[in-house]
RONU-551220 format. One record per atom (N, C-alpha, C, O): residue number from 1; residue in three letters; atom name; x, y, z. Coordinates in pm, whole numbers, plus 50000, padded with zeros to 5 digits. Layout:
BEGIN
   num   residu   atome       u       v       w
   NUM      Ala      CA       X       Y       Z
...
This chain:
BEGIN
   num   residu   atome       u       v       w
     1      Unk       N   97237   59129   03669
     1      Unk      CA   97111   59178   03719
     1      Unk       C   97103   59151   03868
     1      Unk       O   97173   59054   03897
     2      Unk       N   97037   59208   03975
     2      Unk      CA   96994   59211   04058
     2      Unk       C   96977   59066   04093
     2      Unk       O   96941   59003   03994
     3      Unk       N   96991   58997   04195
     3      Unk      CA   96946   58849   04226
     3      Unk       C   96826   58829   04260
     3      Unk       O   96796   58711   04279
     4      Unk       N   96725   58929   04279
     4      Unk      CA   96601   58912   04314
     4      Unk       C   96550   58901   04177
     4      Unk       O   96476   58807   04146
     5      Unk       N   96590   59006   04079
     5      Unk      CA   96530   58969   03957
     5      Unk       C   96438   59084   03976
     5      Unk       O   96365   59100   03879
     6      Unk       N   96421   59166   04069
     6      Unk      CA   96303   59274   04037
     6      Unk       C   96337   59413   04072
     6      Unk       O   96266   59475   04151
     7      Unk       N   96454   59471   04011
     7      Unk      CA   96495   59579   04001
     7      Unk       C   96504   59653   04142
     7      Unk       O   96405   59633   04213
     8      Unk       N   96602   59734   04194
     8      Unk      CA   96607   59831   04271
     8      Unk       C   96486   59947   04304
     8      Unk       O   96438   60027   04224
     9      Unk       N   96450   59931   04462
     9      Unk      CA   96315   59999   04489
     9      Unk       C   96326   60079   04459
     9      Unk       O   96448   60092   04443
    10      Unk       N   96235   60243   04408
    10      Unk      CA   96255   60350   04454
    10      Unk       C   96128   60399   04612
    10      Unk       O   96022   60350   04649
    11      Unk       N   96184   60473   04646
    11      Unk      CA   96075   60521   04730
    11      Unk       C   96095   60638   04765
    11      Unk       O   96192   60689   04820
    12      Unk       N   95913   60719   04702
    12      Unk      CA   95903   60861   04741
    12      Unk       C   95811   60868   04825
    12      Unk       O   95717   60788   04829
    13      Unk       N   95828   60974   04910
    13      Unk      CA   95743   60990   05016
    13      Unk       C   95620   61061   04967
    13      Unk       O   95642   61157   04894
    14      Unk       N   95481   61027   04997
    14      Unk      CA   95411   61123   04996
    14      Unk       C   95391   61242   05006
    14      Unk       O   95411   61294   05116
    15      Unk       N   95344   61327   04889
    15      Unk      CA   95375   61534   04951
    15      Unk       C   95216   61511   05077
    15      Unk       O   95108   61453   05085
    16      Unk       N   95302   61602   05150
    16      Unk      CA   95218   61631   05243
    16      Unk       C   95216   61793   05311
    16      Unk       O   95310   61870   05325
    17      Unk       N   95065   61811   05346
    17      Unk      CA   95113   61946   05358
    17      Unk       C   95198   61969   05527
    17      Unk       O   95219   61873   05602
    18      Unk       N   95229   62087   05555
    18      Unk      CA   95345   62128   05684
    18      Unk       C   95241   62119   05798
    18      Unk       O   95141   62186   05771
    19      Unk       N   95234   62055   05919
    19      Unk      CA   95161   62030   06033
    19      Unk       C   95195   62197   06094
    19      Unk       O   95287   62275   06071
    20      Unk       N   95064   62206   06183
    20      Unk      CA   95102   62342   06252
    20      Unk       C   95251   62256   06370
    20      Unk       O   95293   62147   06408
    21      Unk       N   95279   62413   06384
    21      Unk      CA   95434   62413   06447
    21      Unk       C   95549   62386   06375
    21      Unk       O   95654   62440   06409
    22      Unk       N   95545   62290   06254
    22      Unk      CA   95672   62270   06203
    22      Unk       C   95718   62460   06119
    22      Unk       O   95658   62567   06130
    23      Unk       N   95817   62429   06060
    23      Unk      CA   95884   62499   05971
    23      Unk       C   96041   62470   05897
    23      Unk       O   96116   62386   05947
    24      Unk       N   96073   62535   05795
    24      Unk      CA   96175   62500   05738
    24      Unk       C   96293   62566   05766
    24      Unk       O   96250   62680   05784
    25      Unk       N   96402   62572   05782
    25      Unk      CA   96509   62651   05784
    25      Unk       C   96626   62614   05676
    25      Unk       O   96612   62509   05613
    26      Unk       N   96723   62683   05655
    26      Unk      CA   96824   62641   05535
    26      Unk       C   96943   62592   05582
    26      Unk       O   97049   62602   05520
    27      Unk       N   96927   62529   05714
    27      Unk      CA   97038   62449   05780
    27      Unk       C   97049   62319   05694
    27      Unk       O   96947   62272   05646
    28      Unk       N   97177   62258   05673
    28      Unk      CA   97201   62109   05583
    28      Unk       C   97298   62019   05723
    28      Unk       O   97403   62031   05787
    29      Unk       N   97235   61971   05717
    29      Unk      CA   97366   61872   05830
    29      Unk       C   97471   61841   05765
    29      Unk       O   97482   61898   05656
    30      Unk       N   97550   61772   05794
    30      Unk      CA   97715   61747   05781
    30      Unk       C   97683   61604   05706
    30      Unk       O   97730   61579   05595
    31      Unk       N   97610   61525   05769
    31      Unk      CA   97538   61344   05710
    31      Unk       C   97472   61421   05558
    31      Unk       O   97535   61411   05453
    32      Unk       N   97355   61487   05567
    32      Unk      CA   97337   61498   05439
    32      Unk       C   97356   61554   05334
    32      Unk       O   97288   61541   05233
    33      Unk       N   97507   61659   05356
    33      Unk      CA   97590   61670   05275
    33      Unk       C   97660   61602   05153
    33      Unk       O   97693   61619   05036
    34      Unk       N   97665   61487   05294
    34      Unk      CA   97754   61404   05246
    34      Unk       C   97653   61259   05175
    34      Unk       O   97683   61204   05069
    35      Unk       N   97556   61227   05245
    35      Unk      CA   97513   61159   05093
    35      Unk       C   97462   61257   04983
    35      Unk       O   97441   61214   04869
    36      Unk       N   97443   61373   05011
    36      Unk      CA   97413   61445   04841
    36      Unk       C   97561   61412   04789
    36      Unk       O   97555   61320   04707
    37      Unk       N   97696   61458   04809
    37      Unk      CA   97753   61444   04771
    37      Unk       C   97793   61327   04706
    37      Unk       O   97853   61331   04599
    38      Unk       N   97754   61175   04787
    38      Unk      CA   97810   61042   04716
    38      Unk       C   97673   61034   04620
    38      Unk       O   97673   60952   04528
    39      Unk       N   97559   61118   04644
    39      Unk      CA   97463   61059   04503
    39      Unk       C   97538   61152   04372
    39      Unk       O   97577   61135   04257
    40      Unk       N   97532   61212   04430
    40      Unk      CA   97618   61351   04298
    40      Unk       C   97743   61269   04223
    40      Unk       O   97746   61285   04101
    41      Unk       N   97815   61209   04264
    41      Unk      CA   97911   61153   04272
    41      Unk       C   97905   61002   04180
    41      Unk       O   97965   60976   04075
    42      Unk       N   97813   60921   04256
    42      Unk      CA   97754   60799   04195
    42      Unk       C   97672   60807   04068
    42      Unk       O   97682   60725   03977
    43      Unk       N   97591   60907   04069
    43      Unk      CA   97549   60966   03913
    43      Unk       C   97630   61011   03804
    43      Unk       O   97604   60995   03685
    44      Unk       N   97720   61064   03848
    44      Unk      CA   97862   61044   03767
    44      Unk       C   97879   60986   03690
    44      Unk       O   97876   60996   03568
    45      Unk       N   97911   60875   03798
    45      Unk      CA   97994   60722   03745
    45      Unk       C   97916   60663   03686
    45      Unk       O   97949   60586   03595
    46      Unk       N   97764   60686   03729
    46      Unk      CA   97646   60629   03594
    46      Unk       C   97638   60628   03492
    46      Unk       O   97607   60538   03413
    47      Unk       N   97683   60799   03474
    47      Unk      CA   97682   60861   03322
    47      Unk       C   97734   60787   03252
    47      Unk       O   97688   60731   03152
    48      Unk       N   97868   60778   03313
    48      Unk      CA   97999   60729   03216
    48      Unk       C   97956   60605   03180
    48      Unk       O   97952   60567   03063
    49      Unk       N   97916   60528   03293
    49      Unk      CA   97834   60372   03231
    49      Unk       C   97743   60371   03096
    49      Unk       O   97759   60296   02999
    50      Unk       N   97649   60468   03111
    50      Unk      CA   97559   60490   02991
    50      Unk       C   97657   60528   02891
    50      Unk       O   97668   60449   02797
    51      Unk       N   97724   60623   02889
    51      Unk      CA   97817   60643   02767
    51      Unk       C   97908   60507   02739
    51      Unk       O   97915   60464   02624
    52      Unk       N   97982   60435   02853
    52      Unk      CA   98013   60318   02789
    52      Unk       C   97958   60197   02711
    52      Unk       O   98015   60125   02629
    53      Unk       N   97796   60191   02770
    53      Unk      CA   97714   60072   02714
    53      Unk       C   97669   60093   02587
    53      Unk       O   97625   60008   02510
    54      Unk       N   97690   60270   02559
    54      Unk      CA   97613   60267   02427
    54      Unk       C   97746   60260   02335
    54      Unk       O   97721   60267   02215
    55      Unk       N   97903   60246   02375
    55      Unk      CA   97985   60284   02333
    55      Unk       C   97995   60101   02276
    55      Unk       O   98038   60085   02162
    56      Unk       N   97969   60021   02327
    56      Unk      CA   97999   59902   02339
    56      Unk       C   97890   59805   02243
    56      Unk       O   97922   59701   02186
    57      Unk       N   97783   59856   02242
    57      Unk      CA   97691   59833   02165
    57      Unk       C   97749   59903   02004
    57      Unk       O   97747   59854   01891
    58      Unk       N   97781   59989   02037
    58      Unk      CA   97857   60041   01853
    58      Unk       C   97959   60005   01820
    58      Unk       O   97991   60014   01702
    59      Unk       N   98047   59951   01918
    59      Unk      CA   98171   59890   01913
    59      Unk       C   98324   59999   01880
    59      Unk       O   98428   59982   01816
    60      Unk       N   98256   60128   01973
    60      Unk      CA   98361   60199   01962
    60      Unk       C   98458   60219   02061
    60      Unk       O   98427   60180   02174
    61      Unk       N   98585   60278   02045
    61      Unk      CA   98663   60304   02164
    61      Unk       C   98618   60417   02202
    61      Unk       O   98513   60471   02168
    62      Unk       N   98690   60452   02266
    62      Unk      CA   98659   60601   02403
    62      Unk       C   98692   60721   02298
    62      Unk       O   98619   60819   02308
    63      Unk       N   98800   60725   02190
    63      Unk      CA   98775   60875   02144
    63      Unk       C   98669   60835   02062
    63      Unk       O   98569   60878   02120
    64      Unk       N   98635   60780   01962
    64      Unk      CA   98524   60759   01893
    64      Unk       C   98371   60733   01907
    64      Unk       O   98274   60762   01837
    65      Unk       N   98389   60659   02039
    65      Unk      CA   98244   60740   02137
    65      Unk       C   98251   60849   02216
    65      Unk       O   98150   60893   02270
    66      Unk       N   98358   60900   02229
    66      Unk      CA   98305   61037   02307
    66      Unk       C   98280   61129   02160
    66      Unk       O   98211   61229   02179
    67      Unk       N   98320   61111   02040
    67      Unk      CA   98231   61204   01954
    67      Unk       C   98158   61163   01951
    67      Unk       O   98143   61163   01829
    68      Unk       N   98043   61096   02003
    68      Unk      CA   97927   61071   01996
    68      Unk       C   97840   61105   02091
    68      Unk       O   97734   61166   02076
    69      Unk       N   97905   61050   02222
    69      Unk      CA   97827   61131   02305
    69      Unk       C   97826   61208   02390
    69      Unk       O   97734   61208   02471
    70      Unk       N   97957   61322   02399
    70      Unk      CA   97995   61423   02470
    70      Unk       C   97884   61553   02493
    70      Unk       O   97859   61610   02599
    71      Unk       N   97823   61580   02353
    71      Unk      CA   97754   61662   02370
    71      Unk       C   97600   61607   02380
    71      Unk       O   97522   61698   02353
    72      Unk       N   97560   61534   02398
    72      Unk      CA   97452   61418   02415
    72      Unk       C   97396   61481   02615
    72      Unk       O   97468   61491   02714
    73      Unk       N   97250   61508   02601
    73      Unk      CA   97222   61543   02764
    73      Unk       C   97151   61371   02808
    73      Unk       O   97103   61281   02739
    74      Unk       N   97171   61384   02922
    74      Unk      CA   97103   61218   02991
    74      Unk       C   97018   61201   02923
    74      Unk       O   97033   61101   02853
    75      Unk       N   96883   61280   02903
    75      Unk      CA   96815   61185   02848
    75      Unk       C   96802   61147   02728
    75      Unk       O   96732   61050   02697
    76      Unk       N   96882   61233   02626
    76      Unk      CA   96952   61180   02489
    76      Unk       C   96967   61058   02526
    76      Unk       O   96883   60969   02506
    77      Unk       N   97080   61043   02586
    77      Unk      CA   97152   60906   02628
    77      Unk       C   97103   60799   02656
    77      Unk       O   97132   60689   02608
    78      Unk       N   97003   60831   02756
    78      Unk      CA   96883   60716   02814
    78      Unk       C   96779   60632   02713
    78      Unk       O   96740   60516   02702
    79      Unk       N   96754   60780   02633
    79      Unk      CA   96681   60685   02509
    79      Unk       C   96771   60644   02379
    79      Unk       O   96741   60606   02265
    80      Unk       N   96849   60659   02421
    80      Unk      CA   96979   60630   02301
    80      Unk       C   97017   60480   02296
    80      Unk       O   97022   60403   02199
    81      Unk       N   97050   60453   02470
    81      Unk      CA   97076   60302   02501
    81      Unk       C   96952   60254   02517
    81      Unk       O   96953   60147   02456
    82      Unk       N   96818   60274   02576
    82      Unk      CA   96730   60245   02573
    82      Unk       C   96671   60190   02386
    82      Unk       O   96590   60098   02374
    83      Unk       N   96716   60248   02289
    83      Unk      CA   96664   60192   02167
    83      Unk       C   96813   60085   02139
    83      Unk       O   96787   59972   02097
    84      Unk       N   96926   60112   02156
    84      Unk      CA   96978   60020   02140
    84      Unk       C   96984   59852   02217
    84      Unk       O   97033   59748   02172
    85      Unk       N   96915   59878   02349
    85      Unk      CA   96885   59745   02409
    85      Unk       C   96789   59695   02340
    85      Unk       O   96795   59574   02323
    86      Unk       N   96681   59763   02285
    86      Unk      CA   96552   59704   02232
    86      Unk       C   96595   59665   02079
    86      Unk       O   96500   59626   02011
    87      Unk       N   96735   59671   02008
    87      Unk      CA   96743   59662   01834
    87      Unk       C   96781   59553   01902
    87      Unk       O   96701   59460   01893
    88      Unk       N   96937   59521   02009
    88      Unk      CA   97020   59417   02017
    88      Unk       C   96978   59330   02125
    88      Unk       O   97046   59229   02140
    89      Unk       N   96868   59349   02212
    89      Unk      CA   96853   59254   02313
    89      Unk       C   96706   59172   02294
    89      Unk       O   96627   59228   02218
    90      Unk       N   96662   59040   02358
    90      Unk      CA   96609   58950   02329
    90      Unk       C   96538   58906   02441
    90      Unk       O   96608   58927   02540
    91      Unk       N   96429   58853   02472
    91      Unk      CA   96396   58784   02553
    91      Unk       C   96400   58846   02721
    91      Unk       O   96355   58958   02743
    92      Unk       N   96463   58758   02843
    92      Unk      CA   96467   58804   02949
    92      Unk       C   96556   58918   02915
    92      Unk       O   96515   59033   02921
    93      Unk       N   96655   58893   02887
    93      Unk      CA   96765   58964   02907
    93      Unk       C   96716   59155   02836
    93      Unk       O   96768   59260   02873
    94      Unk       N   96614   59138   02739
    94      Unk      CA   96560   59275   02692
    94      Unk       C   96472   59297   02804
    94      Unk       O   96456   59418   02822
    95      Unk       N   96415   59230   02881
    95      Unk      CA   96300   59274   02997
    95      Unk       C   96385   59327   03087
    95      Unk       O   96398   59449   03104
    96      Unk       N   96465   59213   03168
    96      Unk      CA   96565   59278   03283
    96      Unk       C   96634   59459   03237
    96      Unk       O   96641   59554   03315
    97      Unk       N   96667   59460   03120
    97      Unk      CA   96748   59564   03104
    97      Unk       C   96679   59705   03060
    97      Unk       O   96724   59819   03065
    98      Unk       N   96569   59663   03021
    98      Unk      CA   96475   59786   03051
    98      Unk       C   96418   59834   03116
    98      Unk       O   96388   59953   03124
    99      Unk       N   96372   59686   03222
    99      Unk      CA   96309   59736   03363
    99      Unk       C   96497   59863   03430
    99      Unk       O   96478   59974   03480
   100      Unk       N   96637   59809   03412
   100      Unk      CA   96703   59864   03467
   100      Unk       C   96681   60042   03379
   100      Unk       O   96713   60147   03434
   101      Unk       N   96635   60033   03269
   101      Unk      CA   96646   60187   03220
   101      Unk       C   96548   60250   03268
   101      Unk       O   96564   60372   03267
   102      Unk       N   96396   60191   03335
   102      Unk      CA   96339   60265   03403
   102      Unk       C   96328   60318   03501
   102      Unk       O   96257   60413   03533
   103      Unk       N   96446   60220   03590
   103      Unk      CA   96457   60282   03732
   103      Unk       C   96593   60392   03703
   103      Unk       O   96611   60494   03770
   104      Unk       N   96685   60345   03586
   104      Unk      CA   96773   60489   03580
   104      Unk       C   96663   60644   03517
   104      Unk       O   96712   60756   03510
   105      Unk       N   96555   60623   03488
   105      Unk      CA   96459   60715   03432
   105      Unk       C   96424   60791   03580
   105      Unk       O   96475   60902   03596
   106      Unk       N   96362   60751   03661
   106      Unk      CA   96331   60730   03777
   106      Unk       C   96444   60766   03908
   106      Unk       O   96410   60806   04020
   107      Unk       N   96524   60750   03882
   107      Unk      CA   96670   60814   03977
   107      Unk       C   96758   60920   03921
   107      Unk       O   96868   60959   03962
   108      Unk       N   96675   60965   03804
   108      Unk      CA   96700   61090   03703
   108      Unk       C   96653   61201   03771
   108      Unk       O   96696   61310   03810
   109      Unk       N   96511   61111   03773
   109      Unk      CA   96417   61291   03886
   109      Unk       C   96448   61275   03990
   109      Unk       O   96384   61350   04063
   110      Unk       N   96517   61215   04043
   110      Unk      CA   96534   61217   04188
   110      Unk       C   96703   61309   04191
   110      Unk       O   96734   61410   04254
   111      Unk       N   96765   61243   04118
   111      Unk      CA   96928   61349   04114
   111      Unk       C   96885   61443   04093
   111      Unk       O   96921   61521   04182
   112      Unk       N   96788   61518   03981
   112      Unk      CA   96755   61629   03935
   112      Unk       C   96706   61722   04069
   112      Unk       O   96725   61842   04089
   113      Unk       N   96640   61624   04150
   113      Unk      CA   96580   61721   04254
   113      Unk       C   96643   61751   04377
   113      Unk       O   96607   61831   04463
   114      Unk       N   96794   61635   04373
   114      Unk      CA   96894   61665   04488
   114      Unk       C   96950   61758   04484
   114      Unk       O   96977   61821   04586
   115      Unk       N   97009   61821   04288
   115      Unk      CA   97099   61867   04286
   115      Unk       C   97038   61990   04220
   115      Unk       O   97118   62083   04213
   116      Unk       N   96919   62015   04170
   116      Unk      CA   96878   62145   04133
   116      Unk       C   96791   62239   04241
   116      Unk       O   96764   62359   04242
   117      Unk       N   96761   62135   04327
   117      Unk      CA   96640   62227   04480
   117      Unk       C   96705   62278   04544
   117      Unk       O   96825   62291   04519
   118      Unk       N   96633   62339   04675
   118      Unk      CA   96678   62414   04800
   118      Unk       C   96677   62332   04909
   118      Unk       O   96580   62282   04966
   119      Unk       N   96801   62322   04934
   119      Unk      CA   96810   62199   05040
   119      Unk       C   96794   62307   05239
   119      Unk       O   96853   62413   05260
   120      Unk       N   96703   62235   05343
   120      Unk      CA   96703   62271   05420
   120      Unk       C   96660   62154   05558
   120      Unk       O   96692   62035   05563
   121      Unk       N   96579   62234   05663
   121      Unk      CA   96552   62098   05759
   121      Unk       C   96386   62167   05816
   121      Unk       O   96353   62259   05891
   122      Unk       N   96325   62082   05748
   122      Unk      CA   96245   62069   05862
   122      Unk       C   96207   62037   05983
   122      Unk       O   96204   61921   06026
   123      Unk       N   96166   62172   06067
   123      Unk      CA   96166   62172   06215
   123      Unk       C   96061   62157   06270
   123      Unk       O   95963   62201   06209
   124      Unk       N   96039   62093   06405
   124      Unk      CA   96095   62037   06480
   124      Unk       C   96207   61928   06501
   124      Unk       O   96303   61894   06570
   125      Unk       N   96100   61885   06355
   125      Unk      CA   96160   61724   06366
   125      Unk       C   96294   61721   06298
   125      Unk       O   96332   61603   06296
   126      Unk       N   96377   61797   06244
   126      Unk      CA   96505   61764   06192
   126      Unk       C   96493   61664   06064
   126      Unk       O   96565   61566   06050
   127      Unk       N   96418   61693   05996
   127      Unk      CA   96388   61576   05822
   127      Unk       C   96456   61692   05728
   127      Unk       O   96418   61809   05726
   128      Unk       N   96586   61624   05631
   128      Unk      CA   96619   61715   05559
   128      Unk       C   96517   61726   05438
   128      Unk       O   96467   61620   05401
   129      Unk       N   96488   61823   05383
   129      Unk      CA   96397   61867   05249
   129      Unk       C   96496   61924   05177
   129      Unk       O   96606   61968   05210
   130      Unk       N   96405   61914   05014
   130      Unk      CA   96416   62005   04921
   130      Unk       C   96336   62028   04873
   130      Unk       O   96252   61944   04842
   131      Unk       N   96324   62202   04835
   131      Unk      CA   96217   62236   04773
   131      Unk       C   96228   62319   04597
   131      Unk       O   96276   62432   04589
   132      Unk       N   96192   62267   04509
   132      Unk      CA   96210   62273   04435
   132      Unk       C   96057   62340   04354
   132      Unk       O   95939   62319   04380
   133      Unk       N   96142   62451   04215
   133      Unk      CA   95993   62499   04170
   133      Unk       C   95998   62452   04074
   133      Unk       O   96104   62463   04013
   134      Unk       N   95912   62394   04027
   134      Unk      CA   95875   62258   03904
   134      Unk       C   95792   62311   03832
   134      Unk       O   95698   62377   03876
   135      Unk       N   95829   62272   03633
   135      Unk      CA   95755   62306   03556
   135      Unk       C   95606   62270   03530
   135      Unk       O   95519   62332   03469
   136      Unk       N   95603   62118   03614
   136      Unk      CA   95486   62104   03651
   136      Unk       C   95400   62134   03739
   136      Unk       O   95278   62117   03732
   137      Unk       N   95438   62163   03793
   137      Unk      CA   95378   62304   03961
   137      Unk       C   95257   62357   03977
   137      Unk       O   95256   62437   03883
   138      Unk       N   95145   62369   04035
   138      Unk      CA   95084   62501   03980
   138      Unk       C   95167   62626   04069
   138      Unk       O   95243   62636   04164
   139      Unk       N   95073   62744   03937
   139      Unk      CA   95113   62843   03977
   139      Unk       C   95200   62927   04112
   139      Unk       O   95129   62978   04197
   140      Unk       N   95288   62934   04120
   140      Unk      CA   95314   63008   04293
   140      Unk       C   95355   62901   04414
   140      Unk       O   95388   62926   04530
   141      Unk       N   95340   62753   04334
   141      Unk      CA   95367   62623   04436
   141      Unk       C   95490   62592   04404
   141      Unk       O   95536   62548   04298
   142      Unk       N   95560   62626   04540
   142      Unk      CA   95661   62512   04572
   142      Unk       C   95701   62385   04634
   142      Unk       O   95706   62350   04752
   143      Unk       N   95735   62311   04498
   143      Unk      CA   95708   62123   04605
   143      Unk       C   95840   62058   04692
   143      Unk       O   95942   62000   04654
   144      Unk       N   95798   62087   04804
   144      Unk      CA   95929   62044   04903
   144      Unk       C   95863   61862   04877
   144      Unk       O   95752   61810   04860
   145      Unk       N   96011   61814   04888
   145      Unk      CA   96018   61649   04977
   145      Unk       C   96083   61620   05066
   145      Unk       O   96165   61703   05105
   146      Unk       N   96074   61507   05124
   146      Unk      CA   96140   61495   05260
   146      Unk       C   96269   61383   05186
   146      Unk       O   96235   61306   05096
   147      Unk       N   96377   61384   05224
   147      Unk      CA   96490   61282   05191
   147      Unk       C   96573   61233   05330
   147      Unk       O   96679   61279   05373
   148      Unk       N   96516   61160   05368
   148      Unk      CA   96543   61104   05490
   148      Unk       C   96723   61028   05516
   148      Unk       O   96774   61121   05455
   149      Unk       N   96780   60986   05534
   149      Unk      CA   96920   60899   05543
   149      Unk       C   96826   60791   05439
   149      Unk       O   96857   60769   05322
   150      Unk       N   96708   60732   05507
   150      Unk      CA   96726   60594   05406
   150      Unk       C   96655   60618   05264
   150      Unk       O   96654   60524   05184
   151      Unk       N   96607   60717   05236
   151      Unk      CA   96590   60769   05101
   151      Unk       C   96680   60778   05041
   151      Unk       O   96687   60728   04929
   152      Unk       N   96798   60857   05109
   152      Unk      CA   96914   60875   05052
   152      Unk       C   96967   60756   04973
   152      Unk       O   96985   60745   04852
   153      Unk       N   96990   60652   05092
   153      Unk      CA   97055   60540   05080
   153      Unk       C   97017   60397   05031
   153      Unk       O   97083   60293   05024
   154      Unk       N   96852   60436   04991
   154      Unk      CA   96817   60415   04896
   154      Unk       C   96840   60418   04741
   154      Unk       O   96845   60315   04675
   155      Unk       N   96856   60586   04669
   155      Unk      CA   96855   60637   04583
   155      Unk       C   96997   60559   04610
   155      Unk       O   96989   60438   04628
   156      Unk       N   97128   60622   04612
   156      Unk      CA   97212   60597   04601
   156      Unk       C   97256   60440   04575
   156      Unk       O   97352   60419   04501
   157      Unk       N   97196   60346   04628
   157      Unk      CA   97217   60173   04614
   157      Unk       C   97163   60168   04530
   157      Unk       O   97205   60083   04452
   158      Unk       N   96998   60273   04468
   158      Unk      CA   96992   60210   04338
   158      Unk       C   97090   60219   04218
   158      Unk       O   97114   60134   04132
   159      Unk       N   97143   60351   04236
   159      Unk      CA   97231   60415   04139
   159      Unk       C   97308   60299   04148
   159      Unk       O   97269   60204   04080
   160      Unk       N   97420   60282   04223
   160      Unk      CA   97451   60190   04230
   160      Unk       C   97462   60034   04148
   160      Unk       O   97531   59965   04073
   161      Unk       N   97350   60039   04218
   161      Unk      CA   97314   59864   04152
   161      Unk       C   97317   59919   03982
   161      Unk       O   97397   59877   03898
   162      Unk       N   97225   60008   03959
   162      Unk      CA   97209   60044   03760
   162      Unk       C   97330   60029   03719
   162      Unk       O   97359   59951   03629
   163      Unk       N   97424   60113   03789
   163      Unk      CA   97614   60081   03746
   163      Unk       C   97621   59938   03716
   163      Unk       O   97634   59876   03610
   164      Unk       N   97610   59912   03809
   164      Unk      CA   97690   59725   03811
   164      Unk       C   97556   59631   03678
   164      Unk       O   97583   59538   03602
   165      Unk       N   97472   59674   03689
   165      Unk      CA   97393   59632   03572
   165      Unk       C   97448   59656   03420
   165      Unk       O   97476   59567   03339
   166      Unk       N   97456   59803   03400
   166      Unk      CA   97540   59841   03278
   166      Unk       C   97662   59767   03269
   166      Unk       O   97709   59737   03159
   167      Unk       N   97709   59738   03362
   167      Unk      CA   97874   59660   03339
   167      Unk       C   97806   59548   03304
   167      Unk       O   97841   59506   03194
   168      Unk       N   97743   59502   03344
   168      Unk      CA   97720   59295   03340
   168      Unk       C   97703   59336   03180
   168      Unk       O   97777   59294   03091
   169      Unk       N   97551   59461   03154
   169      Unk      CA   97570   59464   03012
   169      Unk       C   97666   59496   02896
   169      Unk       O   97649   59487   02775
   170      Unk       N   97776   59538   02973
   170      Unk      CA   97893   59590   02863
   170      Unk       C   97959   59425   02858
   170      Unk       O   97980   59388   02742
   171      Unk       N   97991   59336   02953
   171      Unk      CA   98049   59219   02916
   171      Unk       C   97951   59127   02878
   171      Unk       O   97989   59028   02816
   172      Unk       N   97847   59139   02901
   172      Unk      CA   97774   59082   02761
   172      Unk       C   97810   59083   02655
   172      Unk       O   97831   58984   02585
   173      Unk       N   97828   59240   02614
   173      Unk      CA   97816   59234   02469
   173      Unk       C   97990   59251   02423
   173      Unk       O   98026   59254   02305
   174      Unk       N   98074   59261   02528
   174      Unk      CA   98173   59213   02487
   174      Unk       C   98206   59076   02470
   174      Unk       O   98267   59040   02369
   175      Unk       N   98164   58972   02585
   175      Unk      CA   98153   58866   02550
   175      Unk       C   98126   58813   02443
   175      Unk       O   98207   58743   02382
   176      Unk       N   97960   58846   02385
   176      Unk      CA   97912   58770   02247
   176      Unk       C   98003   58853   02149
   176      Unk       O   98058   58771   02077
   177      Unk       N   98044   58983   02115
   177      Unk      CA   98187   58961   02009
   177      Unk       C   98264   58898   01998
   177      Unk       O   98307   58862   01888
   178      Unk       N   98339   58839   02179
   178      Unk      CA   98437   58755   02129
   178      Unk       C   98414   58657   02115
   178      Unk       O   98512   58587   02139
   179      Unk       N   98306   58585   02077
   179      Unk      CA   98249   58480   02070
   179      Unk       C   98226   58497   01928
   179      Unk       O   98242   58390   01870
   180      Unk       N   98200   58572   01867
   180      Unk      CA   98144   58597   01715
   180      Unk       C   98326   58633   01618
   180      Unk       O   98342   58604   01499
   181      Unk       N   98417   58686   01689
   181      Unk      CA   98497   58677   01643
   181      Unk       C   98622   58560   01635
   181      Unk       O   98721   58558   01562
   182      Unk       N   98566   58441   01761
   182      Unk      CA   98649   58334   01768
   182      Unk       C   98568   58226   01655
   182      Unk       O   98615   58115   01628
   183      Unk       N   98465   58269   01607
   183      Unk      CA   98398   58160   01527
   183      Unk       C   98420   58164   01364
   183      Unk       O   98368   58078   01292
């Protein structure tokens, strides 16, 4: 877990509406390419974490959990390991690890909105956006956000950190087997 003990920030910016003079264009810089790309990337490697923790909790290998959860979408998955932390986990260790499934809940809509919106820049000021049309929306509204470098690099360290969380939890629970099988 985290050494602070209080999970990875998220931070969204307030919607706000467009000041006179600004506007949007569909220019992407070269920088925020490239952290979409390492969040795209780091969500990945998440997945596979979630598919391993729940793989580890059933005590299967890799072909015998991937029939399980190949055709499984994230949030299958999320509440999949999410009920299996809550059958097999206890005490802190069930708090810490759910507070970590809420911030992977939470860096869900945020990948969702890196990688399904319209990425551009708002001008003058050069702030990359995306604008995305959401089922929750009203009518005819499209909700741009602003994703700044440290939003980015934000999102991404949380992803991050959730990885290295799922691991501590996969040798957990490899640990207490081999502990249950040396006894």
């Amino acid at each position: 877990m985290s050494k602070s003990g209080r999970g990875p920030i998220r931070q969204k910016p307030l919607i706000q509406p467009r000041r006179p003079g600004q506007w949007a264009n569909s220019d992407v810089s070269m920088e925020q390419q490239q952290l979409i790309g390492l969040l795209v990337l780091n969500w990945s490697k998440l997945e596979t974490d979630i598919d391993g923790a729940i793989w580890a909790f059933l005590d299967l290998d890799i072909d015998k959990g991937r029939l399980i959860t190949t055709k499984l979408n994230t949030d299958v998955k999320v509440e999949l390991l999410r009920a299996l932390i809550n059958t097999y986990c206890a005490g802190e260790v069930l708090d810490d690890f759910l507070r970590v499934m809420d911030f992977i809940g939470g860096y869900k809509e945020d990948r969702n909105f890196v990688v399904h919106g319209s990425w551009g820049t708002l001008t003058p000021d050069n702030v990359p956006i995306c604008g995305s049309i959401r089922p929750k929306a009203p009518p005819g509204e499209v909700v741009v956000e602003t994703f700044s470098k440290d939003r980015m690099l934000n999102i991404i360290n949380g992803i991050l950190e959730a990885k290295q969380n799922l691991r501590t939890l996969m040798e957990m629970i490899e640990g207490s087997r081999t502990r249950k099988q040396a006894e």
